[in-house]
C-alpha positions, -999 to 999 in steps of 0.1 A, spaced: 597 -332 -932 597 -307 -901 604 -272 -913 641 -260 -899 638 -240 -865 652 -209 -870 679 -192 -846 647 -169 -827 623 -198 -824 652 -215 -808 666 -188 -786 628 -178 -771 626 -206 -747 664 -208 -741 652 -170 -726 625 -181 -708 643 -213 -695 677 -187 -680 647 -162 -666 628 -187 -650 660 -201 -637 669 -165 -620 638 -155 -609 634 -194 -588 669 -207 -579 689 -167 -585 714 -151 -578 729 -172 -604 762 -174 -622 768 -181 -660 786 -217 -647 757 -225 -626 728 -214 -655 751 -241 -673 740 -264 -658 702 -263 -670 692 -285 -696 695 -269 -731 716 -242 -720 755 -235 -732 778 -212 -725 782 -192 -758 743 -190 -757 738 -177 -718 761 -152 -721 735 -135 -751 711 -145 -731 719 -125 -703 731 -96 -717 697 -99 -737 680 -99 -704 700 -68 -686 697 -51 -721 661 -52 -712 663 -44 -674 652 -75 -666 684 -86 -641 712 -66 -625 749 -86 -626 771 -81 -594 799 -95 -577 793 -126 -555 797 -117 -518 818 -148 -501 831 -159 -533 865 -164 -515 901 -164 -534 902 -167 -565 889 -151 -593 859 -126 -593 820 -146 -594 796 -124 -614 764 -136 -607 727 -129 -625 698 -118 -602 657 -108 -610 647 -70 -608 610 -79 -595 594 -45 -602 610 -43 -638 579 -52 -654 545 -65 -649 517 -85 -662 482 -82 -662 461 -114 -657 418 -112 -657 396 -138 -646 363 -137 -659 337 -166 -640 298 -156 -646 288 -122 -648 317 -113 -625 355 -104 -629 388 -98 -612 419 -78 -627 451 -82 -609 488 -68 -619 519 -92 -607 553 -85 -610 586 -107 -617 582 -132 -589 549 -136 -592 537 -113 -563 501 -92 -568 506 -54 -567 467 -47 -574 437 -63 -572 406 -50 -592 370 -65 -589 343 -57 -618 313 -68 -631 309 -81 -668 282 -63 -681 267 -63 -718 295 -52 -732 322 -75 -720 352 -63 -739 343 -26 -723 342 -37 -691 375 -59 -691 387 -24 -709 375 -5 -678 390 -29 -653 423 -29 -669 430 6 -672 418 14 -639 440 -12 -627 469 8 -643 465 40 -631 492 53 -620 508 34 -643 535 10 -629 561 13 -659 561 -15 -685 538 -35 -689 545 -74 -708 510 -84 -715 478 -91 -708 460 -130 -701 423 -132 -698 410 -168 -683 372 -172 -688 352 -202 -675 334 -199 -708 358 -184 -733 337 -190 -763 317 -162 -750 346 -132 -751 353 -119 -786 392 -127 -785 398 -100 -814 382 -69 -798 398 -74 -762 436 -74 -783 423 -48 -804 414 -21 -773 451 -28 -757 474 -21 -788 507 -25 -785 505 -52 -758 499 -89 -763 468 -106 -751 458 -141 -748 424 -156 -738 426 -190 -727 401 -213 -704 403 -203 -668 421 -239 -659 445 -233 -686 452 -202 -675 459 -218 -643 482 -240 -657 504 -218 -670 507 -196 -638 519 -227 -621 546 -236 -647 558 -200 -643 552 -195 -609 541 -224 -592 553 -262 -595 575 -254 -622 579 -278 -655 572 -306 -636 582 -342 -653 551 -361 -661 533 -331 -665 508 -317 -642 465 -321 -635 447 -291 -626 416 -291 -610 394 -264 -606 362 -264 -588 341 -230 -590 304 -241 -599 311 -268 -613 343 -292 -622 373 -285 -646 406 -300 -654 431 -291 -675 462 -311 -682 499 -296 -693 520 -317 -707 559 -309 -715 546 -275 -711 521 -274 -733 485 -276 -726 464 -304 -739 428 -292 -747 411 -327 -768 404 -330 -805 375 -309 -799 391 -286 -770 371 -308 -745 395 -326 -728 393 -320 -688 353 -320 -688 352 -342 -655 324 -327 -639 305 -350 -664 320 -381 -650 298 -406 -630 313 -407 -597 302 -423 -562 290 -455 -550 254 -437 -565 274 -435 -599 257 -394 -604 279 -366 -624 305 -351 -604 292 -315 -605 262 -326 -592 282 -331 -556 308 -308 -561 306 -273 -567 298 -236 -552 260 -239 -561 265 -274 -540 277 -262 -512 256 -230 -510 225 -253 -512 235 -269 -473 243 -232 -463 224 -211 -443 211 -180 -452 238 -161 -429 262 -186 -441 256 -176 -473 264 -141 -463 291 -143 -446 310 -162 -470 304 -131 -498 315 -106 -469 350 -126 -466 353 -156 -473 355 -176 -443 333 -202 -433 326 -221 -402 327 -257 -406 289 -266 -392 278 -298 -392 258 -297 -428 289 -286 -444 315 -309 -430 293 -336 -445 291 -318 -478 329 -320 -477 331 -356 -468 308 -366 -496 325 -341 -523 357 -350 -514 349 -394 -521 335 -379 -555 366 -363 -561 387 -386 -552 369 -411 -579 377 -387 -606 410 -381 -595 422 -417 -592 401 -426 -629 420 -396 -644 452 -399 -632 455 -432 -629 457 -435 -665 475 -404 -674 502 -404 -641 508 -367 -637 539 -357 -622 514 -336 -597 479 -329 -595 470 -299 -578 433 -284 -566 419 -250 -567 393 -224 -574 369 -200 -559 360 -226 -526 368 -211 -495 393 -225 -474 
């Protein structure tokens, strides 16, 4: 038999659910936040003054609202808070702060080191300084999590939550708060940095495998050739048709011209891809399947 869900385990998402509601569709009013699934009335109005309590939104008076009585609507204070998010690919790093809405403030870039923990310390607190006020939390995403000591990051940022995840899971949950949304079906991620990922989020939970494997594409057999699909796409595949000045120009800033070698890399990536995509979803059916990572554009 399920254990009973207590009143705070069922009030948290209600929370998140009336703040993510602000912060995308907002100003709101209490009649309009109603009309959310799994919100009431009674519940809102705690909600909200939860949320002001916490100097999260400002209520005011609709402007228009016409005769009748007064329309108090709900809207976001962006720069109440912030969060701290560190990606963590190779031997390299990148601290960034965001507000409410999702906007970056700061960008940091680092380098791992030895001692990883210390350096993400470093990063971190350099990214803070000045401080920007409070802080909700720190979330690491690593292509190789298995390699940061989850326990010693948390334990050099007391007070403040922290959560290590995979880099595409990561991903996935800065889309459902600040990208496509909760998306019915679900949504496929796909990142390509030197090799292939996936990660797949399901009625807003992540699904990671039995064996927290699941999303391990750039091991399919892809192509009319049948090879793996991170030996065609990939960073270290496309620097190997890049010139040498290519090559430096793209770690100056990023751009790329498209030259002849590398518009062919692209049409032959992209029929990989594509294989992967239509074997994957095809049998899952995401809601949306989206496509990122550290390529340039």
């Amino acid at each position: 038999r399920k254990a009973a869900r207590t009143p705070p385990q069922i009030g948290e998402p209600n929370l998140r659910v009336t703040l993510e509601a602000v912060r995308r569709d907002g100003p709101l009013s209490r009649a309009e936040l109603a009309l959310r699934p799994g919100l009431r009335g009674p519940g809102i109005s705690n909600i909200l003054r939860r949320l002001r309590e916490d100097g999260l939104v400002v209520a005011r008076r609709r402007r228009g609202a016409g005769v009748g009585p007064p329309v108090t609507e709900f809207a976001l204070i962006p720069g109440a808070v912030h969060g701290v998010g560190v990606a963590v690919q190779g031997g390299a790093g990148e601290a960034i702060l965001l507000d409410l809405n999702g906007t970056v403030c700061r960008r940091r870039a680092f380098v791992m080191g030895d001692d990883r923990t210390a350096a993400i310390k470093g990063a971190v607190e350099a990214l803070l300084e000045p401080h920007p006020g409070r802080v909700l939390g720190i979330g690491v995403g690593a292509d190789r999590p298995e390699l940061l000591d989850r326990e010693a990051i948390a334990s050099v940022f007391p007070g403040l939550p922290v959560v290590v995840e995979r880099d595409c899971v990561a991903a996935l949950f800065a889309e459902r708060t600040f990208g496509v949304g909760a998306v019915e079906g679900g949504v496929m991620l796909i990142v390509i940095n030197e090799g292939v990922r996936a990660g797949f989020m399901f009625r807003g939970v992540p699904f990671s495998g039995v064996h927290g494997r699941a999303g391990s594409i750039g091991a399919m057999r892809t192509g009319p050739d049948r090879v793996p699909l991170d030996s065609v796409v990939g960073l270290d595949t496309l620097r190997a048709v890049m010139s040498p000045s290519e090559r430096e120009q793209l770690r100056a800033d990023g751009e790329l011209q498209l030259a002849p070698e590398i518009r062919a890399w692209i049409r032959e990536a992209a029929g990989h891809l594509v294989d992967a995509i239509v074997a994957t979803a095809g049998f899952l059916a995401p809601g949306a399947i989206l496509v990122g990572g550290n390529l340039p554009a």
